[in-house]
C-alpha positions as CSV (number, residue, x, y, z in Angstrom):
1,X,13.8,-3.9,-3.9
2,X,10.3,-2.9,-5.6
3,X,10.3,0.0,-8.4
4,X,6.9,0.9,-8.1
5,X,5.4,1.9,-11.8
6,X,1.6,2.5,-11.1
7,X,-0.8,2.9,-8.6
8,X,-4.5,3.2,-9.2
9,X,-7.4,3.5,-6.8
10,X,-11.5,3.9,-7.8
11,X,-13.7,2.1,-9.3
12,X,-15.3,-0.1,-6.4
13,X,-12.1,1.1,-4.2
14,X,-10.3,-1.3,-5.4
15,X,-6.4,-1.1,-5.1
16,X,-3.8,-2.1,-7.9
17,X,0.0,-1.9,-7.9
18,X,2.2,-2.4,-10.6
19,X,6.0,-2.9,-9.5
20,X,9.2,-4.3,-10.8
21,X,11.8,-6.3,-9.3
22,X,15.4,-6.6,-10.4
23,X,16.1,-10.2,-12.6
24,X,19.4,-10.0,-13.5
25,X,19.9,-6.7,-15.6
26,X,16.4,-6.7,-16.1
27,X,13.4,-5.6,-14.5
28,X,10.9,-8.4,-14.0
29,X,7.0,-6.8,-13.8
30,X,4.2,-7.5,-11.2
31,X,0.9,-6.6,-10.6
32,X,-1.6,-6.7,-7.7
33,X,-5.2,-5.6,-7.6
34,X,-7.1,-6.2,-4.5
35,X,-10.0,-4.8,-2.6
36,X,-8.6,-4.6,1.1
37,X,-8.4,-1.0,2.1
38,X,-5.2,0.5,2.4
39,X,-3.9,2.4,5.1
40,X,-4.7,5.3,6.0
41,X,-0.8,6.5,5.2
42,X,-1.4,5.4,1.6
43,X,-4.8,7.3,1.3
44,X,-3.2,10.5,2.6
45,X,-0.2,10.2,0.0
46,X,-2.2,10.3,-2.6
47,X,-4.7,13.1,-1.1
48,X,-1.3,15.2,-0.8
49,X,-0.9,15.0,-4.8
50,X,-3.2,17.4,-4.8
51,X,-1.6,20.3,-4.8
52,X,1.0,19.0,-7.2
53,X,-2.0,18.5,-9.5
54,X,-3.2,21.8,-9.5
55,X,-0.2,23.5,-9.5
56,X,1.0,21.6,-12.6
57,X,-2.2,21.9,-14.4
58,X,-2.6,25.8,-13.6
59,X,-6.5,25.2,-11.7
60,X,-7.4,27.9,-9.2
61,X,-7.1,26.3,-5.1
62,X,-11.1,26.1,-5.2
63,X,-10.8,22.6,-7.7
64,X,-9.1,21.1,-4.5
65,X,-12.2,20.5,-3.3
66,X,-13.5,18.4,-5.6
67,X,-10.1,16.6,-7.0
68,X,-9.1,13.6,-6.0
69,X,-6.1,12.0,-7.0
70,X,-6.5,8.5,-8.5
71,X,-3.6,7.1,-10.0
72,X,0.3,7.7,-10.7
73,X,2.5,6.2,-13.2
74,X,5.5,6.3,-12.7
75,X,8.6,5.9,-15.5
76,X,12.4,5.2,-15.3
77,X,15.4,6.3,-17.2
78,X,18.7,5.9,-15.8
79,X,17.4,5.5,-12.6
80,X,15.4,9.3,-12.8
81,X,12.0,8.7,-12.3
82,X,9.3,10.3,-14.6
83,X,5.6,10.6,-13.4
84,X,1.8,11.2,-14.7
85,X,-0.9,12.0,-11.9
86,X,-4.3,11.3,-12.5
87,X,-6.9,13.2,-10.8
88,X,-10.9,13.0,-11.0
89,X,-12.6,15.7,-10.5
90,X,-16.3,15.6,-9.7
91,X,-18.7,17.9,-11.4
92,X,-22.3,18.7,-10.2
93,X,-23.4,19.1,-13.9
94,X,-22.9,15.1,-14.8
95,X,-22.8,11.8,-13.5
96,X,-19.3,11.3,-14.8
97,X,-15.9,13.5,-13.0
98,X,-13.6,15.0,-15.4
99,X,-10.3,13.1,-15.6
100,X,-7.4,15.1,-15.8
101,X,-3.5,13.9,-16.0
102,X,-0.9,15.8,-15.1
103,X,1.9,16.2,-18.0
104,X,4.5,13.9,-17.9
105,X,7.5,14.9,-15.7
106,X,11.4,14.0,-15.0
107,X,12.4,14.6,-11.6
108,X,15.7,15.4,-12.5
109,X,17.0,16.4,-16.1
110,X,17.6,13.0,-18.2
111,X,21.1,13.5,-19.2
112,X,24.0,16.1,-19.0
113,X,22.4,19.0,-21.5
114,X,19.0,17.9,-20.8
115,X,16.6,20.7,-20.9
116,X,13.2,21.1,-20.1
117,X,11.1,21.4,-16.9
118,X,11.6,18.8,-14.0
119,X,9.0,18.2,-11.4
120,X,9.5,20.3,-8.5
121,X,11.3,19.3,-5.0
122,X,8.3,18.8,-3.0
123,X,6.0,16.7,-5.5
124,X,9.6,14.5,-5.6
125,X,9.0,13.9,-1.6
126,X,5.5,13.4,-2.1
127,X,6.0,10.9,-5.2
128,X,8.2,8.8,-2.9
129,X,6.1,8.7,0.0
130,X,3.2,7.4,-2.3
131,X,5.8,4.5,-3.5
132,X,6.9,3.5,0.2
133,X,3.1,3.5,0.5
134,X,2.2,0.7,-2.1
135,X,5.4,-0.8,-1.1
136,X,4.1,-1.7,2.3
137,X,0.3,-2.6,1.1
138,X,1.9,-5.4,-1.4
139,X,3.9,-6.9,1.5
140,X,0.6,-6.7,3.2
141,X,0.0,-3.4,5.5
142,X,-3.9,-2.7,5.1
143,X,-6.0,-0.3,6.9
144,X,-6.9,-3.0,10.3
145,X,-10.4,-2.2,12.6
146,X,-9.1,-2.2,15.9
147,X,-11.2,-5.4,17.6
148,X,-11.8,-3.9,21.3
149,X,-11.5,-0.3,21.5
150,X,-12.9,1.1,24.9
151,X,-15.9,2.3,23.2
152,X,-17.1,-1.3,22.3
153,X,-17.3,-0.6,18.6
154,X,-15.1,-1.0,15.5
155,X,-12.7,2.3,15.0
156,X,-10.6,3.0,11.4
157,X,-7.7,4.2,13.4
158,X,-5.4,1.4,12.8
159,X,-3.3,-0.7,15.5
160,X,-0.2,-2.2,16.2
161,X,1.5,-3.9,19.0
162,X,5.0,-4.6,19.1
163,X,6.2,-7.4,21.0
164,X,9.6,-7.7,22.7
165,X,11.8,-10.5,21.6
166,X,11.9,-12.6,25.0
167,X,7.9,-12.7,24.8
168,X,8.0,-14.9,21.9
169,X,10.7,-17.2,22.8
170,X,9.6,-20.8,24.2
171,X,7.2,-21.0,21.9
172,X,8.6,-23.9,20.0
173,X,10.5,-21.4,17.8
174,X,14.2,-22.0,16.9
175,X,15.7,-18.4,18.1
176,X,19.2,-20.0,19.0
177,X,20.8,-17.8,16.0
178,X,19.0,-14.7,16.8
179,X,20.2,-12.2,19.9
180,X,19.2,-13.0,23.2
181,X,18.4,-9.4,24.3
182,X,15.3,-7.3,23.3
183,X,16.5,-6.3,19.9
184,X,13.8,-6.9,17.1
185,X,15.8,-7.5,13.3
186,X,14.9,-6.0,10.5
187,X,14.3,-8.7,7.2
188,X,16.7,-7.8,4.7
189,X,16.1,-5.9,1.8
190,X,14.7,-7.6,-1.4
């Protein structure tokens, strides 16, 4: 299992993710920065922060256009995670965007007579969707050109082919312990 902390995109569009993974009764920390594009899934999580940002922040609908989300952090305290968005947004007046961070938010009270404001319900969703998201680009899912699209030229719409069982077996593989029908396994979790 990976307890994602951060996740950054800018500069160069360059990707990092900062995660931990359980050690014991510790969390051991990890950290991956790396140029390949994400997928589009990741791209839209963050674009979907958005309206979290502006809501938060008290900015009128018309910033949307020009905010772009850039970063989370995320905490945890007794398993309740905590979160900072960072957003950019660009002004025509400088060469430089305005950086703006959310204030920092539980999204759930931190203890029995815990007061305070919580994140609301949906930015929760989207928070999690953003962490499935650089879950699946550190094991490896990147935004992939489709090779030979009908149109002869490279497309962003990314691709995948799933292949049944029986069309990969004979291929020198040892599949004697897995099922012999179509069923595909899923690798255990972390």
């Amino acid at each position: 299992m990976k307890r994602i902390v951060k996740v950054k995109t800018g500069k160069g569009e360059k990707v990092t993710v900062a995660y931990q993974i359980p050690s014991g009764g510790d969390w051991d920390d990890y950290s991956m920065s790396c140029y390949a594009q994400a997928s589009p899934g990741f791209y839209a999580a963050l674009e979907d922060l958005v309206e979290h940002v502006l809501r938060l922040l008290e900015l009128p609908a018309s910033y949307g256009d020009r905010l772009t989300v850039t970063g989370v952090s995320l905490s945890w305290t007794d398993n309740i995670m905590g979160a900072v968005v960072t957003a950019q947004k660009y002004l025509t007046a400088a060469d430089a965007p305005l950086v703006l961070n959310t204030p920092h938010l539980p999204s759930a009270p931190y203890g029995e007579n815990a007061g305070g404001k919580i994140m609301p319900g949906d930015m929760v969703l989207a928070l999690e969707t953003i962490q499935r998201e650089a879950v699946l680009y550190v094991e490896g899912k990147r935004a992939q050109l489709e090779l030979f699209p009908d149109t002869g030229q490279a497309s962003e719409t990314p691709t995948t082919t799933e292949v049944p069982l029986h069309h990969v077996q004979g291929l020198g593989i040892d599949r004697s312990s897995e099922p012999q029908d179509d069923t595909v396994l899923e690798p255990a979790e972390a």
